[in-house]
N, C-alpha and C positions, 0 to 999 in steps of 0.2 A: 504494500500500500504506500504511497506517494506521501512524503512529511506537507506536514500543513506549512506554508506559508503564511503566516498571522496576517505580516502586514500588508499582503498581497489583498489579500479576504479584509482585509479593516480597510483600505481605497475602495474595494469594488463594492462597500458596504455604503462609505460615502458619495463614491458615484451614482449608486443607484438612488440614495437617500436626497442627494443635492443636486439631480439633474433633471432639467423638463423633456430633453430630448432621449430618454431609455431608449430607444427603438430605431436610429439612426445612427450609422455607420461615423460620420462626421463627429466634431467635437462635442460633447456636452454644453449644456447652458446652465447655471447657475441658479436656483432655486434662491428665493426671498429668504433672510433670515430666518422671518416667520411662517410656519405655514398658517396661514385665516382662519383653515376649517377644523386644525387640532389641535393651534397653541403649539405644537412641534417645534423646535428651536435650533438655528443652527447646522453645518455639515453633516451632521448624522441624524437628523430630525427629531431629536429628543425631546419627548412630553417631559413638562416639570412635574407633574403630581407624582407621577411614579417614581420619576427620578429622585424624589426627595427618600420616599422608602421602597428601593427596589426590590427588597428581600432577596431572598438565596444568598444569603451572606455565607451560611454554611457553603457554598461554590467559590464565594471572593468577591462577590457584587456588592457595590459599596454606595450609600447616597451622594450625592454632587458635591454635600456640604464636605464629605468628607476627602470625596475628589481635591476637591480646591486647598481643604486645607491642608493637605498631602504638598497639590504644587507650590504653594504659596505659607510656608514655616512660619508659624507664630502669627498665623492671623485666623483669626475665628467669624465667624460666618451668619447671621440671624436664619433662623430656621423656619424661613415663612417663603409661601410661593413666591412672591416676588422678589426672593434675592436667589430662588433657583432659578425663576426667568435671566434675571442679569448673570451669575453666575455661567447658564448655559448659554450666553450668546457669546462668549470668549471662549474661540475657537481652541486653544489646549486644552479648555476644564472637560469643553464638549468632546473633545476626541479620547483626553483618558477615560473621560464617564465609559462611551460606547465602547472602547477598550475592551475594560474591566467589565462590563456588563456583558460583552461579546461571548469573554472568557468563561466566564461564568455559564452562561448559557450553552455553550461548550462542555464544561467541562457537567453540568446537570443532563445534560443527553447524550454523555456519555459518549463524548467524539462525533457524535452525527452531526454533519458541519450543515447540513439541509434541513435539521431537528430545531437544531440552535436557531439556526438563522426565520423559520418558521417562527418558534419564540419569541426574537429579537420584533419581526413585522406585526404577526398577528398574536403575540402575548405566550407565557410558557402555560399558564393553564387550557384554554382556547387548543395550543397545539397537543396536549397532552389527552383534550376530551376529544383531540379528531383521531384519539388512534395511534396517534405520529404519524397518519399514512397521508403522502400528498394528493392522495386522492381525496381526502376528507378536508384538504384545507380549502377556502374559498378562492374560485381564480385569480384573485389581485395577489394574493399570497404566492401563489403558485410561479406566474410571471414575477414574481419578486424574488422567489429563491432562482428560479432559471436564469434569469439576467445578471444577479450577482453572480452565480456558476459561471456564464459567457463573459462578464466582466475580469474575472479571475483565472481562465483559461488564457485570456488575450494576455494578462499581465505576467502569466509565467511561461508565457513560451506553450502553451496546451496542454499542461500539466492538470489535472483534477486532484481535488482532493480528497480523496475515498469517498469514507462511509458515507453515503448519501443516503434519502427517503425518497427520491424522485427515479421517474421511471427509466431517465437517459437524460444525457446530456442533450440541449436541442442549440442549434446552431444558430447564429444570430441573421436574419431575414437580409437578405439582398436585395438591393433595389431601393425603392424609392420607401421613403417611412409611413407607416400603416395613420389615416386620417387621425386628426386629434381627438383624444378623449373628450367623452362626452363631460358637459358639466358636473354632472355626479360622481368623477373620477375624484380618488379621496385628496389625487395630487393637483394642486392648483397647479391653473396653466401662468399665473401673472401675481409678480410680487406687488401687496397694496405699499401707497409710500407712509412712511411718518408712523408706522408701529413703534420704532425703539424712540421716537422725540427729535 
């Protein structure tokens, strides 16, 4: 079996988290700090409610606050939503939060890098009542582990990373990009201005 590449798998997490353009061949585009419809925050799109008690600490998941004061020695942190909002919009607190919460998630499924990352999208209970089978996860989910897969293939040279839950690897679509999602896609297509002030 093929060693994990973490930090191979932690970009193609952020790419998939921070780009409007998933499904084109060409560069990525940048996703708004904010996302509107979840409060998600930042390159790896992280909710604050959760963030503040991620649980599975028994794994190494760790809240933001303690994120931060990990990076930042001898400064202590007020433990209300609104200073995980500020907290998560600084792009290192956000990257070690998803890090460690990755890891975690990882290492609670037991190396199923398609398990984890099912948890990571649509939550680790959610993935754990579908069974763990990607059949049971709902299709955004689904195209969500697929394109981190393809994002992580690209970046290691076509390398995968074993254990999976998914049926194959699927190739990334040639050609011109599949029409825009509809309004109801959970991913905004357009950052609003004047969210952080």
């Amino acid at each position: 079996m093929p060693e994990l590449n973490f930090k191979s798998l932690l970009d193609s997490v952020r790419r998939q988290e921070s780009s409007t353009d998933r499904y084109h061949d060409g560069p990525t585009k940048d996703l708004p700090i904010v996302n509107p419809r979840s409060g998600a925050r930042g390159p790896y799109q992280v909710v604050p409610g959760p963030a503040m008690e991620p649980g599975y600490g028994e794994f190494g998941a760790k809240s933001v606050f303690d994120i931060a004061e990990g990076l930042f020695p001898g400064k202590k942190f007020d433990r209300t939503e609104q200073s995980a909002r500020d907290l998560l919009d600084i792009p290192e607190v956000n990257e070690a939060y998803a890090s460690t919460y990755l890891q975690a998630m990882i290492d609670r499924f037991d190396g199923n890098v398609d398990q984890a990352l099912s948890a990571y999208n649509y939550g680790p209970p959610a993935t754990l009542n579908a069974d763990r089978k990607y059949q049971n996860v709902p299709p955004e989910t689904q195209r969500y582990i697929d394109n981190i897969r393809q994002f992580y293939n690209q970046a290691t040279g076509g390398g995968n990373y074993g254990i999976t839950m998914s049926p194959r690897p699927q190739m990334r679509p040639k050609g011109p990009p599949p029409p825009a999602a509809p309004p109801t896609s959970l991913y905004p297509q357009m950052r609003p201005k004047g969210l952080l002030g």
